[in-house]
C-alpha positions in Angstrom: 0.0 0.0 0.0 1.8 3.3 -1.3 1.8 6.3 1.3 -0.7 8.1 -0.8 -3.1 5.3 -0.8 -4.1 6.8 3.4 -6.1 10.1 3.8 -4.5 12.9 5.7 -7.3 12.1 8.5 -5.9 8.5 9.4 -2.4 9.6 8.7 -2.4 11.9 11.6 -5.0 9.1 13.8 -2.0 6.2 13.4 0.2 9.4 14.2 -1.5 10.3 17.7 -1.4 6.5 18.5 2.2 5.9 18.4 2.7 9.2 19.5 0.8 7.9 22.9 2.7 4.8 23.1 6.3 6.5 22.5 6.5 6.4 26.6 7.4 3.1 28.7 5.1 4.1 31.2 1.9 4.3 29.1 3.5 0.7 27.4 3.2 -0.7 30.9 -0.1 1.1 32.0 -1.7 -0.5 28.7 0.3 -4.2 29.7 -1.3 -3.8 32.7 -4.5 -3.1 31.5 -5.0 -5.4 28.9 -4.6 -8.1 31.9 -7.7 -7.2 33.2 -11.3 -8.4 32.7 -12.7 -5.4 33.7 -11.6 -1.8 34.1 -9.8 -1.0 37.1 -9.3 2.4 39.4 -6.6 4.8 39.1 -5.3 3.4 42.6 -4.8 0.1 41.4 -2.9 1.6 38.6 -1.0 3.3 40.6 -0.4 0.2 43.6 1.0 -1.8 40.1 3.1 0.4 38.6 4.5 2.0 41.7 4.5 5.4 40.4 2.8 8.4 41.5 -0.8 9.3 40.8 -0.5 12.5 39.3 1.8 10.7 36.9 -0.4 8.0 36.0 -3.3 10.3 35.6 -1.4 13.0 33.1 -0.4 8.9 30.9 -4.1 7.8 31.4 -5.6 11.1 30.2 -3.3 10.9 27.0 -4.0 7.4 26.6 -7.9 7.8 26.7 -7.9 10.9 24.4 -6.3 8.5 21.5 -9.0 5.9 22.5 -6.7 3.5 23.3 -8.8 3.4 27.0 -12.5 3.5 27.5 -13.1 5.3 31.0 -16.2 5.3 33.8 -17.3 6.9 36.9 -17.7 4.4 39.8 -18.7 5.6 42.7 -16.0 8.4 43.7 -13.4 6.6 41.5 -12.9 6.5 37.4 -12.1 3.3 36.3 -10.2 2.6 33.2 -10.1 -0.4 30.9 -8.7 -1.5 27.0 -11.5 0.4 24.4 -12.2 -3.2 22.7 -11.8 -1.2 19.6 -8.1 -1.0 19.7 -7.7 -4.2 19.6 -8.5 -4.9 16.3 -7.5 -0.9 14.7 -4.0 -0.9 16.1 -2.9 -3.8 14.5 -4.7 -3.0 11.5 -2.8 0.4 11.8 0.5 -1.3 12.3 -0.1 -4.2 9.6 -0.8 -1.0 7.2 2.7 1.1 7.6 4.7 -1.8 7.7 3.2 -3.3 4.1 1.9 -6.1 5.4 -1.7 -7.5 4.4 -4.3 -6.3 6.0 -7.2 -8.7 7.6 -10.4 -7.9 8.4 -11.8 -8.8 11.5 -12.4 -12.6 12.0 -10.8 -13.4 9.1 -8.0 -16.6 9.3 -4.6 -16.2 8.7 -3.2 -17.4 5.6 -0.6 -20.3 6.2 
């Protein structure tokens, strides 16, 4: 797929994702994420990574405004979780800039 073939639109989308995920911490606050069932509060975020809450905050705030995290109120707390959605873009994204075929969703891999 030639550079042209992507609209100036997705071009800067699949920039602002790997813009997000150009910091270790927000690599290891998706990790952690993506372990989960269900989304989680900041606390426990924070209890895992052993970092600061202000810091984790300012990473999950970037990392929900790409849509990489879905967010709720619970109660007093806001609990974050993978968007399902990523799941299947992001690889799409990545297949794309690399040249690699792209799938659509639920279709087998090619042997």
């Amino acid at each position: 797929m030639s550079e042209t073939s992507l609209d100036r639109k997705t071009v800067e989308e699949y920039a602002r994702w790997f813009r997000a995920l150009a910091d270790p911490t927000r690599i290891r606050i998706m990790r952690f994420l993506s372990g989960r069932p269900e989304p989680v509060p900041v606390g426990e975020i924070v209890d895992h990574l052993r970092i600061n809450q202000p810091t984790v905050s300012h990473h999950l705030k970037i990392l929900h405004t790409v849509r990489f995290l879905t967010r709720r109120r619970a109660g007093a707390s806001i609990r974050y979780g993978i968007n399902p959605r990523c799941i299947t873009e992001f690889p799409s994204a990545a297949d794309i800039l690399i040249g690699a075929p792209v799938r659509s969703c639920g279709e087998p891999e090619s042997s």
